[in-house]
C-alpha positions in Angstrom: 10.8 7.2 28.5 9.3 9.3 25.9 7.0 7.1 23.7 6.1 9.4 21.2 9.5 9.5 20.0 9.4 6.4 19.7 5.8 5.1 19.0 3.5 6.8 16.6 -0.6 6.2 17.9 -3.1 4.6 15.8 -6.5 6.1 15.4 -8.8 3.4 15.5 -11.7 5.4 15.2 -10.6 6.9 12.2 -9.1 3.9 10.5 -12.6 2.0 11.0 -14.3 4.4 8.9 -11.3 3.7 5.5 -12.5 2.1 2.6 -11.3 -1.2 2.0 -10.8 -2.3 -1.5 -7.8 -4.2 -1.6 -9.8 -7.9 -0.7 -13.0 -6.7 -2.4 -13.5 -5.3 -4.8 -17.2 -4.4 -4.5 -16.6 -1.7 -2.6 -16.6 1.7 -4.4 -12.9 3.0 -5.1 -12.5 6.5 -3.7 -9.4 7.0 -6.4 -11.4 6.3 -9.4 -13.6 9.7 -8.7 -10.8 12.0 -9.1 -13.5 14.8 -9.6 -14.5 14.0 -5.9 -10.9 14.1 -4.0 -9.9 17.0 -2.1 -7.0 18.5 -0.3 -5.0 18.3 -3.6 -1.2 19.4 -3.1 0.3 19.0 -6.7 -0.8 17.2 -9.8 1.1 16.2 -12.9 -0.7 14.0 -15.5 -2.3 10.7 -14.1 -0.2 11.6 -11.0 -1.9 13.5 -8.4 -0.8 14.3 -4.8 -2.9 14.9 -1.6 -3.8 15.0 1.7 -4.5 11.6 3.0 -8.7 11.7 4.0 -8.0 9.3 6.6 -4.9 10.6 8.7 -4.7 7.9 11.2 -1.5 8.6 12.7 -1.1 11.0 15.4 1.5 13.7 15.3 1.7 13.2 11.5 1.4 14.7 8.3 -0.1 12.3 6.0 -0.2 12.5 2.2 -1.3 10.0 -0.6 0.2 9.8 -4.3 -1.9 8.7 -6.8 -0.1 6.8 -9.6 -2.4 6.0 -12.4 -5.7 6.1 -13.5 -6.0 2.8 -13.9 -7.4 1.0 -10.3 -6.3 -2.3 -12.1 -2.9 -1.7 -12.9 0.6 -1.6 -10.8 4.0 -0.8 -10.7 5.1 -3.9 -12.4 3.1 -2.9 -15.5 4.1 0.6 -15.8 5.5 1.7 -18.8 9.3 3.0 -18.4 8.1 7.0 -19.3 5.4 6.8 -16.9 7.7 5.0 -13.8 10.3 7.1 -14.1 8.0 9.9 -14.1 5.8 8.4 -11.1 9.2 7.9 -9.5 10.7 11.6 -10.1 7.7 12.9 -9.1 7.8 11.0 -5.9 11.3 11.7 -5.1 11.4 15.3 -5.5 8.3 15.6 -3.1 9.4 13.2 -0.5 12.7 15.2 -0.7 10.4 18.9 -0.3 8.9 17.5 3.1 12.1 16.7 4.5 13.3 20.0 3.8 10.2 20.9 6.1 11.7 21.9 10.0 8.6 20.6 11.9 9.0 17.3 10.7 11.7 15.0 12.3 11.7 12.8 9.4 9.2 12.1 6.7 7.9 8.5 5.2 7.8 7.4 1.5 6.2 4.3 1.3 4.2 2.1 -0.9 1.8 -0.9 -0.1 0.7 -3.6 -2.3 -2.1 -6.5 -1.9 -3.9 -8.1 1.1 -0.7 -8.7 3.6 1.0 -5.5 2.6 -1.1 -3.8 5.5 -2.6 -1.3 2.9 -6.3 -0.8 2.3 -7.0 0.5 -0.7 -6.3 -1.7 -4.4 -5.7 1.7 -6.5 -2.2 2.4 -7.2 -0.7 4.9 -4.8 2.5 5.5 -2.4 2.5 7.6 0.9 4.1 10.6 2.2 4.2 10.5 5.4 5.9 13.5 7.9 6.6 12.5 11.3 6.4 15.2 13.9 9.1 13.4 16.8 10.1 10.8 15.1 13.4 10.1 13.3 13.5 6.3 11.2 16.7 6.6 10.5 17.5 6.1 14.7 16.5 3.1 14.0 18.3 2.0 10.3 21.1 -0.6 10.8 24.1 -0.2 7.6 23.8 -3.9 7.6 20.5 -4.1 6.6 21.1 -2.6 3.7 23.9 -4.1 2.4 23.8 -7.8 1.0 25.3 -10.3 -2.0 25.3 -8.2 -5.2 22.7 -8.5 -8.1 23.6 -5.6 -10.7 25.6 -2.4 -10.1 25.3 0.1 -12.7 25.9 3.8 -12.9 26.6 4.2 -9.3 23.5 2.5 -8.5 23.6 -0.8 -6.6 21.0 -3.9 -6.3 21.9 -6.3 -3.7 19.7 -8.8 -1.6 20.1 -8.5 2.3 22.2 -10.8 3.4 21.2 -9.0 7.2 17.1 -8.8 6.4 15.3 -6.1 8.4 12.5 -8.9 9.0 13.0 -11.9 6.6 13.4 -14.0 4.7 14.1 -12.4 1.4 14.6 -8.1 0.7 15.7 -6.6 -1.8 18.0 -3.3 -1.5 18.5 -0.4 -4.4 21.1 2.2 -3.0 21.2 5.8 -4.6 24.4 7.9 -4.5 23.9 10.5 -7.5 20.1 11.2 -8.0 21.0 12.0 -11.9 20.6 8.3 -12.1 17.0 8.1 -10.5 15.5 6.7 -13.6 18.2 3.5 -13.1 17.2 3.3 -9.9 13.0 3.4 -11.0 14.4 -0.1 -13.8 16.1 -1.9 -10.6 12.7 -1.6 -8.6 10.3 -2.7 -11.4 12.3 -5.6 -12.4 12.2 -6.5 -8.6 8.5 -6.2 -8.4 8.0 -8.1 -11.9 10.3 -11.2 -10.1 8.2 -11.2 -7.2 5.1 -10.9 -8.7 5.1 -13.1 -11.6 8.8 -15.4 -11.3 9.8 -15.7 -7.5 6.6 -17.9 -5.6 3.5 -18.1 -7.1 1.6 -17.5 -3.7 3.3 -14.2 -3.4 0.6 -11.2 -4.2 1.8 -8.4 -1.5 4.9 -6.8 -1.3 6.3 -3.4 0.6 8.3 -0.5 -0.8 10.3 1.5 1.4 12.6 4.9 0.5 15.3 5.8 3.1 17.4 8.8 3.1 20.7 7.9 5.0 24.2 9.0 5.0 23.4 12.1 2.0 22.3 8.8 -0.3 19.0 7.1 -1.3 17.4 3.7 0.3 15.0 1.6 -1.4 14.3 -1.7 0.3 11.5 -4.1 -1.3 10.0 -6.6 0.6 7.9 -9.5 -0.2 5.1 -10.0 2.3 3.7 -13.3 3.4 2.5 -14.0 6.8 4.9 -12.5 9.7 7.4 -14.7 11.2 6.4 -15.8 14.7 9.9 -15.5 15.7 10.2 -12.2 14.5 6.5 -11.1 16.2 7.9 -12.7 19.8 11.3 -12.6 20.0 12.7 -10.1 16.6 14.5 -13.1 15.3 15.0 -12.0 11.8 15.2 -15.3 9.0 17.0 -15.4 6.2 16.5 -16.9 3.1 18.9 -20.2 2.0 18.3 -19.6 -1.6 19.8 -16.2 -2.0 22.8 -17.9 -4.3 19.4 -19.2 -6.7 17.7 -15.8 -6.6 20.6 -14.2 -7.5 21.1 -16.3 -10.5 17.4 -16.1 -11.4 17.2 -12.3 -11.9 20.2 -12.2 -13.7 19.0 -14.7 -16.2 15.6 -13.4 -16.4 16.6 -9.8 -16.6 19.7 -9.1 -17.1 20.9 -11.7 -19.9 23.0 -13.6 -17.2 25.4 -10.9 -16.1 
């Protein structure tokens, strides 16, 4: 069997040399100095694309976006002109790569705090094209699919009923891209509940984009230490409280509907 179809390799000589910011805070922020970065691809504003100075995966093509110029702010505190602008910026890059024949598929990601696996604090997302590998081989519907939260405008909120890893995600599916910027409101009031109204321990989440079926994936998962059933055996949990959580949201952000 063909790993590198299936595996993408790690660098760990190059990864030991990253900058880690996002547990301390002492160390210099390489996205504060924008007058230093290089391999710039496209700016607009306080957003700014580029090569990734650290490309630690193999066979890859690896960019970074730059959100803000603020190292202390995140997606939570966005104001809506600037997210939907970070997010229609995003989008319509992501959307370029794939259009890109040597890449099987391409990445659009976004880290957040100490168990998110990302390194640095400033605000960014990743582009990532993948050389031999396609994601999407490996997308289940039901993953994406769960008890609904708010469906508006052909855009849909739901929370998995079928997690990818557990034990609560969030799903925001796309079908007319016209209706991006509802789709950028639906991800920041997620990332407000589980920031500041969901578990007061929780300070890492993941963002993930998906292109499947001609429509638009967002899944947003709260990270806390990795199931050791999912690690050993890829046991997936899922949440008992989806019913409360449900409610929650809707009474917190959506005036109970």
């Amino acid at each position: 069997m063909d790993i590198s179809k299936t595996h993408l390799v790690f660098d760990t000589a190059i990864g030991g040399c990253k900058p880690v910011t996002v547990i301390n805070k002492q160390v210099e922020c390489p996205f504060c100095h924008r007058e230093q970065l290089e391999g710039v691809i496209a700016a607009e504003g306080e957003l700014l694309l580029l090569k990734n100075k650290y490309p630690v995966l193999q066979d890859a093509f690896q960019t970074v976006l730059i959100e803000t110029c603020d190292c202390d702010s995140e997606l939570s505190l966005y104001s809506r002109e600037h997210l939907h602008r970070l997010l229609q910026f995003g989008v319509q890059k992501w959307l370029e790569m794939s259009e890109d024949k040597q890449f099987k598929s391409v990445l659009f990601y976004k880290n957040h705090g100490p168990y998110s696996g990302g390194t640095i604090r400033h605000p960014h997302m990743q582009i990532v094209g993948l050389k031999n590998i396609d994601y999407r081989e490996n997308m289940k519907p039901e993953s994406f699919a769960g008890k609904l939260v708010r469906q508006d405008q052909g855009v849909t909120l739901t929370v998995s009923d079928r997690p990818l890893i557990g034990f609560i995600e969030f799903n925001i599916r796309l079908q007319n891209i016209k209706y991006l910027t509802v789709m950028a409101d639906y991800i920041q009031i997620v990332v407000r509940y589980l920031l500041h109204d969901f578990n007061k321990h929780i300070n890492s989440y993941n963002l993930f984009f998906y292109q499947l079926n001609d429509e638009i994936y967002v899944k947003i998962v709260p990270r806390f230490v990795t199931s050791p059933l999912f690690v050993g055996y890829c046991i997936p949990q899922v949440s008992s409280r989806i019913d409360d959580v449900i409610l929650d949201i809707r009474q917190k952000y959506f005036n109970g509907k």
